[in-house]
N, C-alpha and C positions, 0 to 999 in steps of 0.2 A: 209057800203061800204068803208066809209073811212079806218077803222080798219083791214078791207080786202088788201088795198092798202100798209096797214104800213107793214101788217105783210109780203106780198109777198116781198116787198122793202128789209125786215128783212132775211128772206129765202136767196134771191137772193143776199146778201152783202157777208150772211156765204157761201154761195157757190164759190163765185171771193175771199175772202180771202183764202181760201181755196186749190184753183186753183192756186192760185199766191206766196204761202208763203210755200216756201222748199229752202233748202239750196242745191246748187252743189255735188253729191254725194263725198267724201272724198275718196274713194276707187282708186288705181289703183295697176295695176297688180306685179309692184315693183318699188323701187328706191333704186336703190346700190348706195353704201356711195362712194364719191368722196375725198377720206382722203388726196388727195393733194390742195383741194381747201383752198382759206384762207379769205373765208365766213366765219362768227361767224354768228353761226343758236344754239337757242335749240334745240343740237342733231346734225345732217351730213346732209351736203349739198347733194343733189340727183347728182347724175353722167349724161349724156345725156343715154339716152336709147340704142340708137345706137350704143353706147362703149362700153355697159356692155359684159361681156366676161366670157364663163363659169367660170374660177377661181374664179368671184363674188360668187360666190357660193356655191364652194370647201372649205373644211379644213381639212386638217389631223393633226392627233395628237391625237386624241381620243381616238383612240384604242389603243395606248401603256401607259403602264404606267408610274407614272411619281416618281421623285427620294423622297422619303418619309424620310431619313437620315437627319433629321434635329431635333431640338430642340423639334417640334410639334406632329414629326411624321406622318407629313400629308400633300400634294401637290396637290395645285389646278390649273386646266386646264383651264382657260376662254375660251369662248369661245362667242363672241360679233360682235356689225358692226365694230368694231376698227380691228378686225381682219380676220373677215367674212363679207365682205361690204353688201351682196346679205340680212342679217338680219336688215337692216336700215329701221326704222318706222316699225315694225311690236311687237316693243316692247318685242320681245324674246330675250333671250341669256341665255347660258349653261353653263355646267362648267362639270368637271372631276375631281373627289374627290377620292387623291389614301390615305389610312392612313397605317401606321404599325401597328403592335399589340400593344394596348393601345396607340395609337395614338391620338392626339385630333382635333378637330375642334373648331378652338377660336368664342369667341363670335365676331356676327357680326351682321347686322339690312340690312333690306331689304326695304327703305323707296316706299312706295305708287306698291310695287311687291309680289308676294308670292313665298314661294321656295316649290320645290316637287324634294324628296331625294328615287333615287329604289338605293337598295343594289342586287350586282348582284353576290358577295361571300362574305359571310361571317356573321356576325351581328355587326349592331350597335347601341349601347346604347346611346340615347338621356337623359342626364340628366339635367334641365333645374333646376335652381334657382330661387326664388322668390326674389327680395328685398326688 
């Protein structure tokens, strides 16, 4: 009987911890970067919702291309919340990679992100070195 008593006690503890222990969903539907605040956040201050304003959202510049007459031969587009507020906490940002022929792409590291490269004319040769 007793053993009867512990184990329902035991049931019914994992049931209310259970019931009781989740964290506030993190999700919300946006928060565009407020790049004139002068909050120090990791990352951007959220703008009031109510002020966000299509341009939060807008960019152009993509679709042209960009001046590759350099040393590298190669012009990159960012594209981030610093200049797209509307991508703020969603952990994205793009870029536009124009090269000349035999152009290069310098080395560069993508800490705690991964990168994904479409070629939309032409080919490019990835040569990567071991050290």
């Amino acid at each position: 009987m007793a053993s009867q008593v512990i184990l329902g006690i035991a049931i019914l503890s994992l049931a209310l911890v259970q019931a009781f222990a989740y964290d506030p969903s993190p999700l919300q539907d946006f928060c565009v970067a407020d790049t004139k605040s002068k909050v120090f956040v990791n990352g951007l201050v959220c703008k009031d919702p109510k002020l966000a304003v299509a341009d939060d959202f807008f960019f152009s510049g993509l679709n042209m291309p960009g001046n590759t007459s350099n040393r590298l031969g190669s012009k990159v587009t960012l594209v981030s919340a610093a200049n797209l507020p509307g991508l703020n906490t969603l952990g994205i940002s793009l870029a536009r990679l124009d090269f000349a022929p035999y152009g290069l792409n310098p080395p560069h590291t993508h800490p705690r992100a991964t990168e994904i490269l479409t070629v939309l004319e032409g080919t490019f040769l990835d040569i990567q070195t071991k050290l």
